[in-house]
Every structure is written in C-alpha cells, then in structure tokens.
C-alpha positions in Angstrom: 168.5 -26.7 281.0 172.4 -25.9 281.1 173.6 -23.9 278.4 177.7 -23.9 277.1 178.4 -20.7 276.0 181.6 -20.1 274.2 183.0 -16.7 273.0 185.3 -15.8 270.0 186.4 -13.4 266.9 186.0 -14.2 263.3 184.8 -12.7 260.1 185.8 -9.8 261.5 183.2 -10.0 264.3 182.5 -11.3 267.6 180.7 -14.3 267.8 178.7 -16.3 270.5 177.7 -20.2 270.4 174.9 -21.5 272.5 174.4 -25.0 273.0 171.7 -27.0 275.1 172.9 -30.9 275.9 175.9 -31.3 274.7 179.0 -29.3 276.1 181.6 -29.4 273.5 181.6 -25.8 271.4 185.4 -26.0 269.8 184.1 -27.6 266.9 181.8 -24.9 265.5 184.6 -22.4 266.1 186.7 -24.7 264.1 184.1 -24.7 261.3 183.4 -20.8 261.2 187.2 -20.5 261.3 187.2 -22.8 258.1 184.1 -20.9 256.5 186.3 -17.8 256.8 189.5 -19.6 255.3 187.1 -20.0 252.1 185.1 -17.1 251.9 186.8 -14.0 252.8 187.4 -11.6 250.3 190.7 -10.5 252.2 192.4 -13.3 252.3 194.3 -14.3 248.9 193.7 -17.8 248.1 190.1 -18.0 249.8 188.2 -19.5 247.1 186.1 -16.2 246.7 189.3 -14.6 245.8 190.4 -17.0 243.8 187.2 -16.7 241.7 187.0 -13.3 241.6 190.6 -12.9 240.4 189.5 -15.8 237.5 186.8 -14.8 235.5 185.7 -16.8 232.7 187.3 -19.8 234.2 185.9 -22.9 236.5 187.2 -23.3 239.5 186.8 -26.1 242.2 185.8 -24.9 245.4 185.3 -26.3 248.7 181.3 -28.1 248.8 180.7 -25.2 251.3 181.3 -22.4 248.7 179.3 -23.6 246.3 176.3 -23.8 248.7 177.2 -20.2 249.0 177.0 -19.3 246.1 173.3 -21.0 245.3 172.5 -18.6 248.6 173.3 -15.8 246.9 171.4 -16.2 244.2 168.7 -17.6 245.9 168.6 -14.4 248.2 168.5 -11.9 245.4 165.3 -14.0 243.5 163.6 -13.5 246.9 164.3 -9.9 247.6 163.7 -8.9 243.7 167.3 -7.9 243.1 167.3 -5.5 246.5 169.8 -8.0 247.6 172.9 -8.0 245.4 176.3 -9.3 246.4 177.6 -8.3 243.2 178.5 -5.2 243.7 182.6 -5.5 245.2 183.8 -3.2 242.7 181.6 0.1 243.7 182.4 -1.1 247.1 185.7 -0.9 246.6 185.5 2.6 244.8 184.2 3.8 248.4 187.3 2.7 249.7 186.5 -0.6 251.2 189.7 -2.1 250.5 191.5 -3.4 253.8 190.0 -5.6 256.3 188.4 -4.0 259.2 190.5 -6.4 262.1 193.7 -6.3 260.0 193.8 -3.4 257.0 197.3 -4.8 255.2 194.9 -7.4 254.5 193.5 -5.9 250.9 191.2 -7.4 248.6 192.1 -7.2 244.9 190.3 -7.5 241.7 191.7 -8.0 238.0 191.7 -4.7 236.2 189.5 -4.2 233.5 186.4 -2.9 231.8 183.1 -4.9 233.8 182.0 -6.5 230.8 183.5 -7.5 227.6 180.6 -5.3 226.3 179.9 -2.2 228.0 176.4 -2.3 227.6 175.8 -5.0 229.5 176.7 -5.9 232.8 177.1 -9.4 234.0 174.8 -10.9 236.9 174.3 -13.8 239.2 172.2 -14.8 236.2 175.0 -15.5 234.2 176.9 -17.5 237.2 178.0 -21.4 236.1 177.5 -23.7 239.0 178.0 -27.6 239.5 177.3 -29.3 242.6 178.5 -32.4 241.9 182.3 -31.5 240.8 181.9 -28.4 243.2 182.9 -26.0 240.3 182.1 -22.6 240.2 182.5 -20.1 237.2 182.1 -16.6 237.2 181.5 -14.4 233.6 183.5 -11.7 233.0 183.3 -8.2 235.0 181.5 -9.9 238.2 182.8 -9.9 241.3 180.9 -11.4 244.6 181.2 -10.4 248.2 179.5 -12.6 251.1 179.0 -9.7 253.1 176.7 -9.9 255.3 174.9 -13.0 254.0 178.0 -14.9 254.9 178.0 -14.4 258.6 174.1 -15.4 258.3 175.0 -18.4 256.0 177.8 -19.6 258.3 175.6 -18.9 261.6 173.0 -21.7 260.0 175.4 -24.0 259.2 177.3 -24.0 262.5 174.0 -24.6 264.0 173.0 -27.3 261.9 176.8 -28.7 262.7 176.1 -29.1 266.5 172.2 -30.5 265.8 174.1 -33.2 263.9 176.6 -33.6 267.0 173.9 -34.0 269.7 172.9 -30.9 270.7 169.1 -30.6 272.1 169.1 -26.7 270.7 172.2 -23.8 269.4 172.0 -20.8 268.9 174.9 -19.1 266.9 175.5 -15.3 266.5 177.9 -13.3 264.6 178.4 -10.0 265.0 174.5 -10.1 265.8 173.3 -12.1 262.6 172.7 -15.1 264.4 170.9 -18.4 263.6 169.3 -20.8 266.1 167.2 -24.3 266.1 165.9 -27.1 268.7 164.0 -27.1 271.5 165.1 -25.0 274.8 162.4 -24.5 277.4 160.8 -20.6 276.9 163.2 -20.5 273.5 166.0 -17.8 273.0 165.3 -14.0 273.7 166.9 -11.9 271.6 167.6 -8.2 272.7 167.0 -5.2 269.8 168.7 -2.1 270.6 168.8 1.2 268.9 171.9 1.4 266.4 172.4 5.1 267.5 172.7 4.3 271.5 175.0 5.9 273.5 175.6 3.6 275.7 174.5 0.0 274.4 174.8 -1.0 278.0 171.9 0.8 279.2 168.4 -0.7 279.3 167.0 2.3 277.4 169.0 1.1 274.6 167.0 -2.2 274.3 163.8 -1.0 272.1 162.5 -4.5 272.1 163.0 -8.4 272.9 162.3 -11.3 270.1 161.2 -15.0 271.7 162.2 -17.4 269.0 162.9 -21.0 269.2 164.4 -21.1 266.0 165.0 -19.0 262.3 167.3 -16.3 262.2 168.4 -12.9 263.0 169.9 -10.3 261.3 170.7 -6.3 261.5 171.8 -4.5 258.5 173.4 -0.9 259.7 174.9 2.1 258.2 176.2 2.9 261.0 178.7 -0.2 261.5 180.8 0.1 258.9 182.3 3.4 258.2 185.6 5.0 257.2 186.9 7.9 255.6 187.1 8.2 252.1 188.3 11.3 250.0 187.5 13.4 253.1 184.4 12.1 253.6 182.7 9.6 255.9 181.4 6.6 253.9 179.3 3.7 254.9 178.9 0.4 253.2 175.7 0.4 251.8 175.6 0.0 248.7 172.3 1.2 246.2 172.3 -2.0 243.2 170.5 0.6 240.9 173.2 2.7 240.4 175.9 1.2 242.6 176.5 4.6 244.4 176.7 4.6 248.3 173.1 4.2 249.1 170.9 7.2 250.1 168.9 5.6 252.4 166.7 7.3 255.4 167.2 4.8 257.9 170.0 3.7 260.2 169.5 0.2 260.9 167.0 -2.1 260.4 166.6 -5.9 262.0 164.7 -8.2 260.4 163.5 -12.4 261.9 163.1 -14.6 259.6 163.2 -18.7 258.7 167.2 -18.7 258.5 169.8 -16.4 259.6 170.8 -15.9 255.4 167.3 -15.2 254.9 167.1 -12.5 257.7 169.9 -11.0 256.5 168.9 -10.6 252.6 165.9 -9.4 254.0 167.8 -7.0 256.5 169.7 -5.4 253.3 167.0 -5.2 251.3 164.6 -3.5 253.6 167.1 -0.6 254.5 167.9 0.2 250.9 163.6 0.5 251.0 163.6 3.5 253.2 161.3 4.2 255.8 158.4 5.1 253.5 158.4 1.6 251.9 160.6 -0.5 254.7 156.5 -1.3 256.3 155.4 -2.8 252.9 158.7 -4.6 252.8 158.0 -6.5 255.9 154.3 -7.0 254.9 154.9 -8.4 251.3 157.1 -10.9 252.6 155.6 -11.9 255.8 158.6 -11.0 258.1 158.9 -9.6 262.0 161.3 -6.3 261.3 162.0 -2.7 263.3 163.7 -0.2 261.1 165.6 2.8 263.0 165.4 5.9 260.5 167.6 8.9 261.2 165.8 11.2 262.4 164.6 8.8 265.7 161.7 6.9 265.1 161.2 3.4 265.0 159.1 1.7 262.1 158.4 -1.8 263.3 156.0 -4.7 261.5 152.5 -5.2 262.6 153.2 -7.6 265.3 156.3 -5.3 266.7 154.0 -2.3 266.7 154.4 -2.3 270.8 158.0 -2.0 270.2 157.6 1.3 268.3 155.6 2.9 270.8 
C-alpha cells in the first residue's frame, strides 16, 4: 500500500504525517499550524494567552480549545493529579520564558498573588466551561500550559481530520508524540530509542520496536528540554506536589496507549513515579511503557520485558 509522507516544523517540533489512500497531506499541516495559532502559550493573542492573561473572565475560544481544555482535565482525573498542566507559573520561575524555535517570543502572566486567598490554590476543578457558546473561564491564580498534551491532542485530531478526508489509515507524529488510526497491512512500527544515545542514528540506539495499528505514542524526557537557569542546568519537569523542578530518577519514559493525549498524560505521569513505582504505574492502568532511569537500565511493562533485556 503507498504511503504520502510529508515533513514539517511546528509547536516547536518536527512533525511527520503518514497517510495510506489518499495523497493530499497540506491540509493537516494547515490544521496543526492552526492548532498552534490557538494554543501556544508564546504567542500573544493565542486563546491560551488570552485566558491566562484574563482570569475571572469568560472568554470565547475557538471549538478546538475548548475540547482542550475538557483533555486536560480529563487527563489529570485519569492519572490522579500526576498530570497537571497547571503549573505555568513554577515553570516559568525555572526560567521557561521564551520559545525554544524563537526566544523573543515570551510568554506572560498577570502579576499577582495565585489566589485571592493564599490558602488555597485554584485547580482545573474550579475551571468554567461551555461547549455550546465555546466559552472558557479560568479562576483566579490559574494558569494552563498544553505542554505536552497538546502535541498528543493535536496528533489525534489531525488524524481524525484525514480519516474524515478519505484516508484508509494516518499516522501523525510530533516531535515523537504521535497518534495513528485505520487499517495498513502489518500496521505502523514505531522505533524506541534510548534518550541518552550518542548517536540516535545507530541501531544500538533502538532499545525496542512497537506494532500498532492504531492509539498513540508519547515520550516524556528530561533530557529534551533544558536551559540554563541561575547557573544551573534546568529541565522542564515539573513535581505538582510542590511545584519545584521534579526530582525524578529516570530520564525518559514512553508510554502506548488508546490516544496520543492519553499516552502522553500517561508519559508525564509515569516519570514523575520514578523507577521504583514507574512498573506499578503501567500495571494499574493497563499500559505498554519502557522507562530509561539514569543510571542505565531500562524498566519496561510486562509485555515489553524482552525489550529490557
């Protein structure tokens, strides 16, 4: 079966589209480039900035946000909080200001204390949402960040896009958190390498390769994002119990799961875990993972365990 491949940046990332019977790719670029237009936290009038710049007010947002926004939430009931995309402003105390593919773009937040009460501190709990008028309200002191769950969001909608179009089967992957659906003939093999390689392009960097037909895929690293902050190398990794740059034992950790949002929640959460309770992670919620820890070993789920060997 002929494939159309087609190859760009965005989010900060390079992304791939696959697509099986139908050889037009230009519109899922055009979509992701739109997703971006709305979502990004550096750019000003994106409607995640605007939000963020407005709490306490609603404000209409484009359909897509708002589905979003119900993913977020959605992804931190299913990881128990372990997945938080509140947490912008200790992000930003790290030092994560500029954008990685263009730094004078800076993302800003209203000064202020986090809560009108400093006792409590605002949650995704306390988010206003409705669908129908695509209005989105955010209390005071909270800020959101797609992150990660974003580029797994906008992988699954891309693909869905091209289904709609025609296409037999897609697969859609950025910056490695990819999402793919259809039929193809032996499905899509998707190639695991250690975070800490050398050189990627080796074989010996591939630790193991995933068959799927469809679901997602997602890496969540400490080792990608980094920058210098006060003297000191930071990562982006952020620990929701006490919003402090997390302290994690592993590297990296890749996670399959039902949609690319999903692996990528999942992804998150499982690093923050740690390699003494990344296993149980993947066992309580039924997912294929490999976690990298620093030190060198590989921790993979029970039907990986070849790939740890």
């Amino acid at each position: 079966m002929a494939v159309a491949e087609h190859r760009f940046r965005v989010m900060a990332s390079e992304a791939t589209v696959l697509v099986a019977g139908a050889p037009a790719t230009d519109a899922s670029e055009q979509l992701l480039r739109h997703l971006e237009q709305v979502w990004s936290r550096f750019i000003p009038d994106s409607d995640v900035s605007v939000l963020n710049r407005t709490p306490g007010v609603p404000v209409r947002v484009d359909p897509a946000t708002v589905t979003l926004v119900e993913t977020m939430v959605e992804a931190r009931r299913l990881t128990e909080g372990a997945f938080d995309p509140t947490l912008l402003r200790p992000l930003l105390d790290l030092g994560y200001v500029g954008s990685i593919d263009d730094p004078a773009k800076r993302t800003s937040l209203p000064a202020g204390p986090m809560s009108p009460t400093a006792s409590i501190r605002p949650s995704l709990d306390d988010l206003v949402v409705d669908r129908e008028r695509c209005l989105v309200l955010l209390p005071p002191g909270l800020a959101i960040d797609p992150g990660g769950i974003g580029k797994g969001l906008a992988a699954d909608l891309a693909v869905r896009s091209l289904l709609d179009a025609g296409a037999t089967a897609a697969l859609v992957s950025i910056g490695g958190d990819l999402s793919a659906a259809g039929e193809i003939p032996g499905g899509w093999n998707i190639e695991v390498e250690r975070p800490d390689a050398v050189d990627p392009t080796l074989d010996t960097a591939v630790v193991c390769v995933l068959s799927i037909d469809r679901g997602g895929v997602a890496t969540s690293s400490t080792l990608s994002r980094r920058w210098m902050h006060h003297g000191h190398e930071v990562h982006h990794l952020v620990d929701p119990l006490d919003r402090g740059q997390s302290r994690t034992d592993l590297h990296a950790v890749t996670v399959a799961a039902g949609t690319g949002w999903l692996a990528e929640a999942h992804a998150t959460a499982a690093l923050l875990a740690g390699s003494g309770a990344v296993l149980d992670h993947f066992r309580r919620n039924e997912l294929s993972g490999l976690a990298f820890t620093s030190d060198g070993r590989v921790v993979a789920s029970d039907d990986l365990v070849g790939c740890a060997a």
